[in-house]
C-alpha positions in Angstrom: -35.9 1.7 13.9 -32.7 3.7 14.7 -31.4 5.5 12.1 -27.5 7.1 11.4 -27.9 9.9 9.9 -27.1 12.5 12.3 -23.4 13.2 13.4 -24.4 13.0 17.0 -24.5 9.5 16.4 -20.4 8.9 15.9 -20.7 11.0 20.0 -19.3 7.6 21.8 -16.3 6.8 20.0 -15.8 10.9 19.9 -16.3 12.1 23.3 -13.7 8.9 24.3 -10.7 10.2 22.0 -8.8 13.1 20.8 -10.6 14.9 18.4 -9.7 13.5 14.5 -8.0 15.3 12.2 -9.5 16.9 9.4 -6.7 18.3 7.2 -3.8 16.2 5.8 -0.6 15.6 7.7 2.5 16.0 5.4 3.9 13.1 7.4 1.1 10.9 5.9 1.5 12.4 2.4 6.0 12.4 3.0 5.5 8.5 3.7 3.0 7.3 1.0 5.3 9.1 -1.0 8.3 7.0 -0.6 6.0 4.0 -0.7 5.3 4.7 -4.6 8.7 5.3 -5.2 9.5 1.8 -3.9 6.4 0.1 -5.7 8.3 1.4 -8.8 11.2 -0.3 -8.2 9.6 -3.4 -6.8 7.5 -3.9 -10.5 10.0 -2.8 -12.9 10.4 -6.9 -13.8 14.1 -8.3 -12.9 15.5 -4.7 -11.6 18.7 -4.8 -9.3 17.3 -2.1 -7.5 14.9 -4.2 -6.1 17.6 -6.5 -3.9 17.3 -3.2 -1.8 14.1 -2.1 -0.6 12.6 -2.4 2.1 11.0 -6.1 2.0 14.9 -7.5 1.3 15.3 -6.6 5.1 12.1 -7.8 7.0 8.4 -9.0 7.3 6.8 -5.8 6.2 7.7 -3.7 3.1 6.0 -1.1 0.9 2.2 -2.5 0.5 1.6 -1.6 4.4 3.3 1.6 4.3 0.7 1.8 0.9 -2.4 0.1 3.2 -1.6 2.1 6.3 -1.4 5.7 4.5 -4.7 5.1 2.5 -6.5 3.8 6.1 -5.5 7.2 7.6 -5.8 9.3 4.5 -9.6 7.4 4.5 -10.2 8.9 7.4 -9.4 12.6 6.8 -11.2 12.2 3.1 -14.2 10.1 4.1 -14.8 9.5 7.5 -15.1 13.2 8.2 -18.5 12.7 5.4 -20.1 10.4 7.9 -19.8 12.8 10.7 -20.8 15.6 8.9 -23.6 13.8 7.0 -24.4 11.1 8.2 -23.7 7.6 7.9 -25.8 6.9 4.5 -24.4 10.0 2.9 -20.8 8.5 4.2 -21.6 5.6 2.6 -22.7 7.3 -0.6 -19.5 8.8 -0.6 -17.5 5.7 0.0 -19.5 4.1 -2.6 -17.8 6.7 -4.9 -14.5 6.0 -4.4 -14.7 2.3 -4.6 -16.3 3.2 -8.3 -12.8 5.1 -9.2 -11.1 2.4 -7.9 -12.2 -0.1 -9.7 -12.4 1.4 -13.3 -8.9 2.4 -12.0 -8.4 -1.6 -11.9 -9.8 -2.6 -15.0 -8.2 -0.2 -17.1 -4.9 -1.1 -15.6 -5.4 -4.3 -16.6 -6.7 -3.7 -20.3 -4.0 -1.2 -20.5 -1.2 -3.6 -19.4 -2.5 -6.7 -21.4 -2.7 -4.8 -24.4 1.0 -3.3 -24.0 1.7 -7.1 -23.1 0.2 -8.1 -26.8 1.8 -5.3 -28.7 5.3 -6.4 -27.6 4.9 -10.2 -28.7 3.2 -8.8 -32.0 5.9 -6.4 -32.9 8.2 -9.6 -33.5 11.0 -7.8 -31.9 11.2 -9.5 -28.9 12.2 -13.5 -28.1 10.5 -13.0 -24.5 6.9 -13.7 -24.1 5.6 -10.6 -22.7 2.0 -12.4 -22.0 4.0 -15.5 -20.6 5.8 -13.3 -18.3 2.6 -12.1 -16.9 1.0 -15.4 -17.0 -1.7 -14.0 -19.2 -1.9 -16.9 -21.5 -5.0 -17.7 -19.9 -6.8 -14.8 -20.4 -5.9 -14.4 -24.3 -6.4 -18.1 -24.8 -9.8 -18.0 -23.8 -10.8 -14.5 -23.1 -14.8 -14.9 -22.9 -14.7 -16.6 -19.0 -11.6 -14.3 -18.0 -13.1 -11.2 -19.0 -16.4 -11.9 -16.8 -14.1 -12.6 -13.8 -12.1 -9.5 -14.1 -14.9 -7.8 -13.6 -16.6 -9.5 -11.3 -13.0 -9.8 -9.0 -12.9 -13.8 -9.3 -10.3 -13.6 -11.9 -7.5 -11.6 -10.1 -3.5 -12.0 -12.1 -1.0 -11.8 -9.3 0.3 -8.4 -10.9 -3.1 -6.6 -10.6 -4.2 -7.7 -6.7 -3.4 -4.4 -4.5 -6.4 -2.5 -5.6 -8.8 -5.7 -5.7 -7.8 -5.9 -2.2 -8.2 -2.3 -1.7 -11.7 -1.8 -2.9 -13.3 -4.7 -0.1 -11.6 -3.1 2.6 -12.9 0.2 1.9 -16.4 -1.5 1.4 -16.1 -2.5 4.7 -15.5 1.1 6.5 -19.1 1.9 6.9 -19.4 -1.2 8.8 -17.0 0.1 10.5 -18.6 3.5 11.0 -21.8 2.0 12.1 -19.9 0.3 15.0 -18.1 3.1 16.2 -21.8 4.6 17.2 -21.5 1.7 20.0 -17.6 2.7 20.8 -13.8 1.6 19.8 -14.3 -1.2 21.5 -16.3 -2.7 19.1 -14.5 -1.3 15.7 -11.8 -3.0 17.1 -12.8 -6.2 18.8 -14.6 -6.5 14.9 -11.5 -5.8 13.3 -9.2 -8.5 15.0 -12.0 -11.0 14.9 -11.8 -10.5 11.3 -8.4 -11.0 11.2 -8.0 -13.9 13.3 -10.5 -16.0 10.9 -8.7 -14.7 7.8 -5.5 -16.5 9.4 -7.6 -20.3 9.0 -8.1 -19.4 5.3 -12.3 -19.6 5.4 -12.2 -15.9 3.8 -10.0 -16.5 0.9 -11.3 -15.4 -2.2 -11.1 -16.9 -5.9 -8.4 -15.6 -8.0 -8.5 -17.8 -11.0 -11.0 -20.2 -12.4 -8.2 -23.3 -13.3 -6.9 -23.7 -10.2 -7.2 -23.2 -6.5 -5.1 -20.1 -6.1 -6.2 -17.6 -3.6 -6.2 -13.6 -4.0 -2.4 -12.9 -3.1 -3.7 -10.2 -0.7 -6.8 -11.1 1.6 -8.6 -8.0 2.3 -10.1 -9.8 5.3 -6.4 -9.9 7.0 -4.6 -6.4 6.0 -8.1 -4.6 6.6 -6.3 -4.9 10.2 -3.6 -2.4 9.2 -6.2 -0.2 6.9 -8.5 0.3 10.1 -5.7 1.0 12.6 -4.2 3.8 10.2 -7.6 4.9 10.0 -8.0 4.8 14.2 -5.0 6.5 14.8 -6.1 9.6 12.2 -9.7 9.3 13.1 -8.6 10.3 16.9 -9.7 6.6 18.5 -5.9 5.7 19.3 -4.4 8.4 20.8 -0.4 8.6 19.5 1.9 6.5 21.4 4.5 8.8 23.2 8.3 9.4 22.2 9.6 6.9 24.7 13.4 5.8 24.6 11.8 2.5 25.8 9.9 1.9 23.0 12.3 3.4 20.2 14.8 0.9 21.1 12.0 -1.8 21.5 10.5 -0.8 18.3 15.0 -1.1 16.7 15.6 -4.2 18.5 12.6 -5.8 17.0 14.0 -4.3 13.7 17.0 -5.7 13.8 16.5 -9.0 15.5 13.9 -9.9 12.8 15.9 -9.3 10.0 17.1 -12.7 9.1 13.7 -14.5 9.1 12.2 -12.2 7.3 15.0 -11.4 4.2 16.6 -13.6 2.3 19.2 -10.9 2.1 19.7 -10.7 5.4 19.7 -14.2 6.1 22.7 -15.0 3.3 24.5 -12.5 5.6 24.2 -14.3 8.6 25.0 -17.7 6.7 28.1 -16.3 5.1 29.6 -14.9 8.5 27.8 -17.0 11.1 26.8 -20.2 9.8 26.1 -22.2 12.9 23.4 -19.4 13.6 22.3 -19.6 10.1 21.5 -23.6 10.1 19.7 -22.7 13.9 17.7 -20.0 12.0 16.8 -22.1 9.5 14.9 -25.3 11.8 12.6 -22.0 13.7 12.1 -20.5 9.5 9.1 -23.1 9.1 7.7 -22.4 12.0 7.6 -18.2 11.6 5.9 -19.1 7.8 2.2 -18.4 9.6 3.5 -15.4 11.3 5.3 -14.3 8.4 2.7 -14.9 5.6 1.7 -12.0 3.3 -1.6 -13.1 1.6 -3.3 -13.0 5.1 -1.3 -10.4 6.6 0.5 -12.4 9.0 1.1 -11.0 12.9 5.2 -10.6 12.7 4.0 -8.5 9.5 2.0 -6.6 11.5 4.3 -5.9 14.6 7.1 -5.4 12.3 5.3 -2.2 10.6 4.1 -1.0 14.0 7.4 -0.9 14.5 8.7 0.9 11.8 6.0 3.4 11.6 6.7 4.5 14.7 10.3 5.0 14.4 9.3 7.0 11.3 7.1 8.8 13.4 9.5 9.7 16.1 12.0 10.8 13.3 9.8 12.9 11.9 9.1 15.1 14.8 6.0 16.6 16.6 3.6 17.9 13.1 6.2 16.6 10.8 8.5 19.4 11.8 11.8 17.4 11.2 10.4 16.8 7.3 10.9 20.8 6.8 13.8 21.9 5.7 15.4 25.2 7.3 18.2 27.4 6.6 19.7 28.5 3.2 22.6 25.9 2.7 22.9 23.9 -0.8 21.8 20.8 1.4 18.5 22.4 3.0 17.6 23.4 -0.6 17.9 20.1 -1.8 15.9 18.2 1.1 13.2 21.0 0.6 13.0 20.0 -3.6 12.8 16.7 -2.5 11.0 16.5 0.0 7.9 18.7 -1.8 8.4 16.1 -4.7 8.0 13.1 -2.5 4.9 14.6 -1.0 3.5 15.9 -4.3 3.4 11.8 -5.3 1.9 10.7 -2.5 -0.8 13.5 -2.6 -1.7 11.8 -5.9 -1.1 8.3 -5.0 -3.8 6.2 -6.8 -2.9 8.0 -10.0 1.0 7.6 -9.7 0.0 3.8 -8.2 -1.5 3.1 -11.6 0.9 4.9 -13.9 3.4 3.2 -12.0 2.5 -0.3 -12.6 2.0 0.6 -16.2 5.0 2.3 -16.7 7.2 -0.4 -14.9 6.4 -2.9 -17.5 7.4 -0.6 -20.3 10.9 0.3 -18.6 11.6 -3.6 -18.3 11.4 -3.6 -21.5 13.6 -1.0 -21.6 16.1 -2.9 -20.1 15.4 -5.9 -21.7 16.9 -4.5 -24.9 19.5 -2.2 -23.3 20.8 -4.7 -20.4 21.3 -4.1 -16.7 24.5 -2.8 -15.9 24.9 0.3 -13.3 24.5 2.8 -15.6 21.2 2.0 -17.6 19.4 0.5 -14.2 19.9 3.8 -13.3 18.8 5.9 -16.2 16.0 3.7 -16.2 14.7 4.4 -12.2 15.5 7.6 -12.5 13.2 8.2 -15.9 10.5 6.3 -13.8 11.1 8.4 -10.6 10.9 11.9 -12.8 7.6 10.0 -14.9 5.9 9.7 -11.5 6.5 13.0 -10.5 5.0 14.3 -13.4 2.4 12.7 -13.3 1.5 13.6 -9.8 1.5 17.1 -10.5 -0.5 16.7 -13.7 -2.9 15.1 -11.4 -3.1 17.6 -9.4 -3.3 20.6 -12.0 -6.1 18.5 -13.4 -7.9 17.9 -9.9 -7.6 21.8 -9.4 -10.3 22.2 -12.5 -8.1 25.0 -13.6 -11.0 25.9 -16.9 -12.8 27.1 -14.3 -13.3 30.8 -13.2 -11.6 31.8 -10.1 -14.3 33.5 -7.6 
């Protein structure tokens, strides 16, 4: 029997592709840093901020700029172990990181449901904190729920990105193995996947009283996780800077807009609303194309193209995200731009905080309101927590009670 251990045997998809990258690109780490910021926003509950991110103006928003970044960032931090090592050692090291992950999950929950019960016991508060998380369930009768958090068939809607996260990385040695017969088969495998996701036979459990479904199907966004990880791994070389496909990539953009925002679309029905009523018979229609549990196909082409305008923008190596020159405004890009990147170094740390800490600054506003001002004390307090807890993260990754050699 064949085995995969050495690195020889990753030669076919290799000697067919650029060579992959094995340090990280500050475009990668720029990017998934603006995705946490917008996760923020998007869980702090009932936040005006949130009417403008990204999802308020098409199909994709934050979770595939989060699920694209990690599939390429996989790439530089694991898949390099299965060419170096082989592909049980790979796995091993996979293994690993789905074991962070999930403890990662679980005390996030435990965390948040506690915070949850604190609030209604402190008799302070008229709002049911549990309610508002539709934890009833779970308190009520904790003995089921407990053994289906941790065996992923009990899945709250707030607490479904790294659920979905931790399959699809269980499926990347799969992966790996198939790249020892070429691309072709990584990503004939990957679509086929994704194409049976779309009939709903791979939905999972997420609750044992009723018949919802996991909010995110790994089986459908493991699509976008392996072609981030394709493109860093060297198996798709980059698309060229082509005004043809920039304004392709805009038109699309643009022309989606109102069927995939509400925002947008109450636009177009307030100054066009013979267009709106026209939009409105082709909206049913788009909901397959457009769904996010299963990681619809407008969802998909809509990131494509995003990403690559984001891409473009950013120059050949990132080059456009460095600021040059002295001036007050190059300063300032510079602090921000090594803050942004700092988070999405750290991103499963800040991820976690983040949904933490967005419950606690809803609060916040809960008892202080939500006019201008205090919605944006409170974002900014949880852009500068974030922040600091990236670079804690970081001192405490660099072992720093350790002697220096």
């Amino acid at each position: 029997m064949a085995t995969l251990s050495p690195a020889s045997d990753f030669a076919p998809v290799a000697a067919t592709s650029a060579a992959p990258v094995s340090t990280r690109d500050p475009r990668l780490d720029f990017y998934r840093g603006i995705a946490m910021f917008i996760i923020l926003i998007a869980h702090i509950p009932n936040d005006p901020w949130a009417k403008w991110i990204p999802a308020r103006f098409g199909f994709s928003d934050a979770t595939e700029i989060f699920v694209f970044c990690s599939g390429m960032a996989s790439a530089i931090a694991f898949g390099g172990a299965f060419l170096r090592k082989g592909w049980w050692m790979g796995t091993a090291r996979v293994s690993y990181r789905i074991w962070q992950v999930y403890w990662a999950h679980i005390g996030l929950f435990f965390f948040v449901a506690m915070t949850m019960a604190a609030l209604n016991q402190s008799g302070l508060f008229e709002k049911n904190y549990i309610s508002s998380l539709n934890l009833q369930h779970f308190f009520n009768d904790p003995a089921p729920q407990i053994v289906g958090l941790f065996t992923l068939t009990y899945v709250p809607n707030y607490f479904d990105i790294l659920p979905m996260y931790l399959v699809v990385l269980a499926m990347m040695p799969l992966f790996m193995g198939l790249s020892r017969i070429g691309f072709w088969a990584v990503a004939a495998t990957s679509v086929a996947i994704w194409l049976v996701a779309q009939t709903d036979v791979l939905d999972l459990p997420a609750e044992p009283w009723s018949d919802r479904q996991w909010f995110f199907n790994p089986f459908g966004w493991q699509l976008l996780f392996f072609t981030g990880f394709a493109f860093m791994r060297g198996w798709i070389p980059a698309p060229p800077v082509s005004k043809t496909l920039i304004w392709a990539a805009a038109l699309f953009l643009i022309f989606s807009m109102p069927f995939g925002s509400w925002k947008v679309f109450t636009w177009v029905n307030a100054a066009a609303p013979d267009l709106a009523d026209e939009i409105r018979k082709v909206w049913p229609i788009t909901k397959e194309f457009r769904d996010k549990t299963d990681f619809g196909l407008f969802r998909y082409m809509h990131f494509l193209s995003l990403a690559y305008l984001g891409w473009v923008a950013a120059g050949e190596h990132g080059h456009r995200l460095i600021a040059t020159g002295q001036s007050a405004g190059a300063k300032a890009w510079q602090i921000v731009l090594t803050l942004v990147t700092k988070v999405g170094q750290q991103s499963l740390a800040v991820f976690v905080f983040s949904m933490a800490a967005a419950r606690l600054i809803g609060v916040g506003l809960d008892l202080f309101g939500r006019d201008f001002a205090t919605v944006f004390v409170a974002n900014m307090i949880g852009f500068a927590m974030i922040i600091s807890v990236a670079y804690l993260a970081a001192w405490f990754k660099s072992q720093p009670w350790k002697s220096k050699k």
